[in-house]
Structures are given as structure tokens and as C-alpha cells.
N, C-alpha and C positions, 0 to 999 in steps of 0.2 A: 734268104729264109728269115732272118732277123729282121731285115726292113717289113716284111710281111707280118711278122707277129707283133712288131712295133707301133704300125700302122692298125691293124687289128685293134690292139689294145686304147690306142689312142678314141680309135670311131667308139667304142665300145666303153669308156669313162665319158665322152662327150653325149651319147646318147643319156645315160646316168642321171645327167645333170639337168633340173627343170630350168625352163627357160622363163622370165618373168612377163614375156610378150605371153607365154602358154598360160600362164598363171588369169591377165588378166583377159585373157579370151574365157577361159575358165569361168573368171567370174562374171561376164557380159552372158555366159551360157545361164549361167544360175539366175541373175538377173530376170533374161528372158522366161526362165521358167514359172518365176514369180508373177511375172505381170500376166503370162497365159493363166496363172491360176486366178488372179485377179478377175481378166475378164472374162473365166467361166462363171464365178459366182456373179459378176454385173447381168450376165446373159441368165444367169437364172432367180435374180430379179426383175428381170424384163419378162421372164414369163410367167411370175406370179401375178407382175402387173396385168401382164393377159389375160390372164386366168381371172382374175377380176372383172375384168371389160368385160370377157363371156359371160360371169357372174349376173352381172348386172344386163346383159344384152338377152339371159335367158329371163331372169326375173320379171323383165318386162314382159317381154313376149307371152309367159303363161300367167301372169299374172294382174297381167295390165289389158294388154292387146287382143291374147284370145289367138293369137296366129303369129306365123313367121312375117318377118319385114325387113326391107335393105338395110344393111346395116350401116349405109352411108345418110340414108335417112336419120339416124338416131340424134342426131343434133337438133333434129327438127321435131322430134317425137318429144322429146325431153324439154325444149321450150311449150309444147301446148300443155305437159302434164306438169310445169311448173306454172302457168298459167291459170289450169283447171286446182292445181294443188294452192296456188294462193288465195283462191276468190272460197277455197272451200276453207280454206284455214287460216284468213286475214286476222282472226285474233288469238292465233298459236304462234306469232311470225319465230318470236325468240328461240321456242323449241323446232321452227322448222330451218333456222339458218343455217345447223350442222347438213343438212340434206343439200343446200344448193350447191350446183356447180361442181360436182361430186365427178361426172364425167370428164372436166375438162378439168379438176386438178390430176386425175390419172393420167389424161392424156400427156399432161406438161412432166408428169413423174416419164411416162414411158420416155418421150422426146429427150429430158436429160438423160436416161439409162440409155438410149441408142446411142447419143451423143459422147458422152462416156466412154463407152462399145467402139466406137467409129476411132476415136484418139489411141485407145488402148491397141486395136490396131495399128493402126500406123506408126505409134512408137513399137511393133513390137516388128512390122517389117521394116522398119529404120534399123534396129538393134542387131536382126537376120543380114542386114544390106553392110554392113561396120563389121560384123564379124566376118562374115565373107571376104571384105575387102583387107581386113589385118591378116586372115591366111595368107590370104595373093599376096601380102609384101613379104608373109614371114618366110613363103613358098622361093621369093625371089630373091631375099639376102642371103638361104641356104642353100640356094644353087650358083648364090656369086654372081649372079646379074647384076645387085646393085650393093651397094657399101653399106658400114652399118651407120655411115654419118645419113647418108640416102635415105636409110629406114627409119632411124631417127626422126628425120623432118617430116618425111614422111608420115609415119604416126601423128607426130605432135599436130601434122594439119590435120588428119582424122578425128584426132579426138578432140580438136576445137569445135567440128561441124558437130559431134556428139554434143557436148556440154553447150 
């Protein structure tokens, strides 16, 4: 009956105790949370950039065109009306320079906010793929499978591949 309340007391100080493997999965959790929030606000910079392009892809349409039109065409829309827009205003050129190439700087804005978007991912299922992987050791030095020299190395090559 003593060895039973012995043992009892002992599981029960050992659970007590935070473990510093807990701590920094802890903090790879917060981490991750930070970078999801990150790439929510990248994602809704990507959609003001859109909201632009429509911007600009309606302005034309009722104000230029008179109709709807492919919107894969608009590279080609927008070279004739820079075309039409220079021979009408060859001697405004300085005030029309803020106008040029106005499509394809948003474009290169959106391309870097995807690309942004696309990294923020993958460090964020890297991050998911390491914390996974630190339970599975921490799951298997506390059931005694492996030592804690084992765990040890083990870590330490994990978070080489992190850093």
C-alpha cells in the first residue's frame, strides 16, 4: 500500500514539473501563430491589390470602352490607349509619366505579395512538420523507447534543419 502511494505521489510531482522540450514547442506554437497572422494581413494586401486591378479594369470598360472585354486582353487595351494617350498629349508628357505603366507596377506589387504569401506558407508547414516531429521524440523518451542522450541528438539535428 506504501509502494502505491509512493509511486502515486512520485507520477504526480513529475507531471508538476514543466518540461523545457514543452516550453520550446510552446514557443514554435506561438511563433507559428504569429506568422499566420502575418500572412493574413499579406493576403489582404493581395486583395486590395485586386480591388485595384478591378478598379481600374471597370474604369476602363465604362469609361473608355463602352462594353465589357477579356481581361487578358488588357495589356493590349492599355498599350493602344497609351498610344492614343501620347499623340493626344505629346506636350503634357511630364504630367502624364505618373499615368504610365500603372497596370504593370500592380502587377509586380501583386506577384511579390503572392510570393510573400507562397514562403509564409511553407515556413508555416515547415514549423507544423518540427513541431510534429519534437512530440514524436518527446512521445518516445517518455515511453522509454529511446534515452534521453538519443533525444538529445536527436533534437539537436531537428533544430539544425530549422535554423
Amino acid at each position: 500500500m506504501a509502494l502505491v502511494l509512493f509511486t502515486s505521489q512520485a507520477i504526480g510531482q513529475k507531471k508538476g514539473k514543466v518540461d523545457p522540450k514543452d516550453v520550446t514547442i510552446d514557443s514554435l506554437k506561438m511563433v507559428n501563430t504569429n506568422l499566420a497572422a502575418q500572412m493574413d494581413s499579406v493576403k489582404m494586401i493581395s486583395d486590395t491589390c485586386a480591388a485595384v486591378y478591378h478598379r481600374v479594369y471597370t474604369a476602363i470598360k465604362d469609361k473608355v470602352l463602352k462594353h465589357d472585354f477579356d481581361p487578358a486582353m488588357l495589356p493590349h487595351i492599355i498599350d493602344s490607349l497609351k498610344t492614343v494617350r501620347e499623340s493626344a498629349f505629346a506636350g503634357m508628357e511630364a504630367s502624364s509619366s505618373t499615368l504610365k505603366d500603372s497596370i504593370t507596377t500592380l502587377n509586380t506589387q501583386v506577384a511579390t505579395l503572392n510570393a510573400t504569401i507562397a514562403k509564409m506558407e511553407a515556413a508555416n508547414a515547415d514549423k507544423e512538420k518540427l513541431i510534429s516531429e519534437m512530440k514524436q521524440l518527446k512521445e518516445l523518451l517518455d515511453s522509454g523507447i529511446i534515452t534521453q542522450e538519443e533525444f538529445d541528438a536527436k533534437k539537436a539535428k531537428l533544430m539544425e534543419k530549422w535554423e
